[in-house]
N, C-alpha and C positions, 0 to 999 in steps of 0.2 A: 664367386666367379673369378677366374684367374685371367690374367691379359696375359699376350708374349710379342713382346716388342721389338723392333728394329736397334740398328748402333747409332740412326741417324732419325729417327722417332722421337718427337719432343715427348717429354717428361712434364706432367702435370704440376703447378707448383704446389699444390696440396698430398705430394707424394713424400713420405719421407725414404731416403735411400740408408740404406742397411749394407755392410759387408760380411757380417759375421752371423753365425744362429743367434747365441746369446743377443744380440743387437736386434735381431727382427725379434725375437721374443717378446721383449721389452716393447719396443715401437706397438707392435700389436696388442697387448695389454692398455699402453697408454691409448688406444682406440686410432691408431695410424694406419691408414692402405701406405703397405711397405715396396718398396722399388727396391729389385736387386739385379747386379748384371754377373752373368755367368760366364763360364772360363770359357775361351776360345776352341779347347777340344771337347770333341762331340760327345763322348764315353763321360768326360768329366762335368760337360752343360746339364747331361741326364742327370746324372745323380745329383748333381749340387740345387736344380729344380724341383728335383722328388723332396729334397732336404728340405728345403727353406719354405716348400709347398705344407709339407707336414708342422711344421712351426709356425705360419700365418700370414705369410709373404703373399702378395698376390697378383704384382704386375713384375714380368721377367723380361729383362733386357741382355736378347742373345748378341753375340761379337759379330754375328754374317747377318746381310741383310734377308727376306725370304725369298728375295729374287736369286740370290747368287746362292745360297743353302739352303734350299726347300724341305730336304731331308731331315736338315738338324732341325728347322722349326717343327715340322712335323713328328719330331722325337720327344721331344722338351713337352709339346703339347699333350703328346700320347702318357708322359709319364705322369704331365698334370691332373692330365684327366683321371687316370689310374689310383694317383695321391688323392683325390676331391673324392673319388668313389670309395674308397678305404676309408678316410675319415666322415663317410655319411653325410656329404655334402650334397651328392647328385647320384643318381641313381648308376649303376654299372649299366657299359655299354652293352653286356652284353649276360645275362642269366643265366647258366644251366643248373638242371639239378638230378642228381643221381636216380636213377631209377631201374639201378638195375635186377 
């Protein structure tokens, strides 16, 4: 399960924080819930969330809070979810299958 946190949201002291992949890689090996904060542009939160989500990251810490950027948490979360459902973590929000 992934969290998406505030710029003003305490941080768990059992959190290890990461900047880099190789870094969360590791962390998560050594059995760590990794904390990472994401760039302030919203094109660049996405991807760098999908990244660090595929790697083993699992609490994100956006730049806006979700009152004043509802969108970008609601992006970051969308791509989380996306990344969790790719790596077989939770079921896709959503199923089709070919029938034609």
């Amino acid at each position: 399960m992934t969290l998406v946190i505030g710029p003003d949201d305490p941080a768990d002291p059992e959190w290890a924080e990461a900047a880099s992949l190789p870094e969360v890689s590791a962390l998560v090996r050594a059995g760590r819930t990794v904390l990472v904060t994401l760039p302030e542009d919203e094109t660049e939160a996405i991807a760098a969330a999908a990244a660090y989500a595929w790697a083993g990251a699992s609490v994100f810490r956006t730049s806006h809070p979700a009152t004043s950027q509802p969108v970008t948490s609601q992006l970051v979360r969308q791509a989380l979810d996306m990344t969790e459902a790719l790596l077989g973590r939770r079921p896709p929000a959503l199923a089709r299958r070919g029938l034609a």
